[in-house]
C-alpha positions in Angstrom: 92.5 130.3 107.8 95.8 128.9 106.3 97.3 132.5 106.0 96.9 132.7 109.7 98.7 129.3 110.5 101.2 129.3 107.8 102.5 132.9 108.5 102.5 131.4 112.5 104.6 128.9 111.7 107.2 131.5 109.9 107.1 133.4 112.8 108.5 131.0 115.1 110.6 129.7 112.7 112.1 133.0 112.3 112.3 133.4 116.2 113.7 130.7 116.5 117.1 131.7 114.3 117.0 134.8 115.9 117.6 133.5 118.7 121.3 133.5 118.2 121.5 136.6 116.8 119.1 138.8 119.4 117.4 138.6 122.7 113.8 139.1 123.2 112.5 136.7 120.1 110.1 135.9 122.4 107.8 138.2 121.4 107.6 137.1 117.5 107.5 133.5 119.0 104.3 134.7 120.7 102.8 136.7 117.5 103.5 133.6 115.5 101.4 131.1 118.1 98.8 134.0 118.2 98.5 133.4 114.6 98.8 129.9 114.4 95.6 130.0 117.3 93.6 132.4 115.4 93.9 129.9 112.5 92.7 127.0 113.9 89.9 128.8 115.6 89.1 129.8 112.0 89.1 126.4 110.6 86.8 125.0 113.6 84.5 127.2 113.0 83.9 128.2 108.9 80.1 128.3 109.5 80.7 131.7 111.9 79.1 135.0 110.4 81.3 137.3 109.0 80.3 139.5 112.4 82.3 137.0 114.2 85.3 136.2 111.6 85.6 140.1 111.4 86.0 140.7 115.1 88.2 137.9 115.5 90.5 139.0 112.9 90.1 142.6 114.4 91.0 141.0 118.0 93.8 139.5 116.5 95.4 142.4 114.4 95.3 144.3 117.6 97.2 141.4 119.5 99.5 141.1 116.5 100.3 144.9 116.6 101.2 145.1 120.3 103.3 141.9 120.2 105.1 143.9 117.3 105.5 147.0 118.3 106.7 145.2 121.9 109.2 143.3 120.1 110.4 146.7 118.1 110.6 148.8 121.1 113.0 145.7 122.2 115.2 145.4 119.6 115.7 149.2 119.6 116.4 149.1 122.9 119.6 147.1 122.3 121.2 149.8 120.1 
């Protein structure tokens, strides 16, 4: 649960110094609120079965992946 947020809230804090640096931050800005989301869905529900937690984590390292690999197809894109 707190992995999920905490490493949200460096994503976006790292988008948002990127900012100046790149274009198309956007994409780790979205990967960090995915995270921050999946954490709090975590914490509102501890009493789910692991079924659940597991599928939601799975959902999410799928969504985490594409917002990645989007935002490394971007920044290759500028060279």
């Amino acid at each position: 649960m707190a992995w999920a947020i905490i490493t949200g809230i460096f994503e976006l804090i790292a988008a948002l110094r990127l900012r100046q640096a790149i274009q198309g931050e956007f994409w780790l800005a979205l990967a960090g609120v995915v995270s921050i989301i999946l954490g709090i869905v975590l914490f509102l529900e501890p009493a789910a079965g692991m079924v659940v937690i597991g599928t939601i984590v799975g959902i999410y390292a799928i969504l985490f992946g594409i917002l990645l690999l989007a935002l490394g197809f971007w920044l290759r894109g500028m060279a």
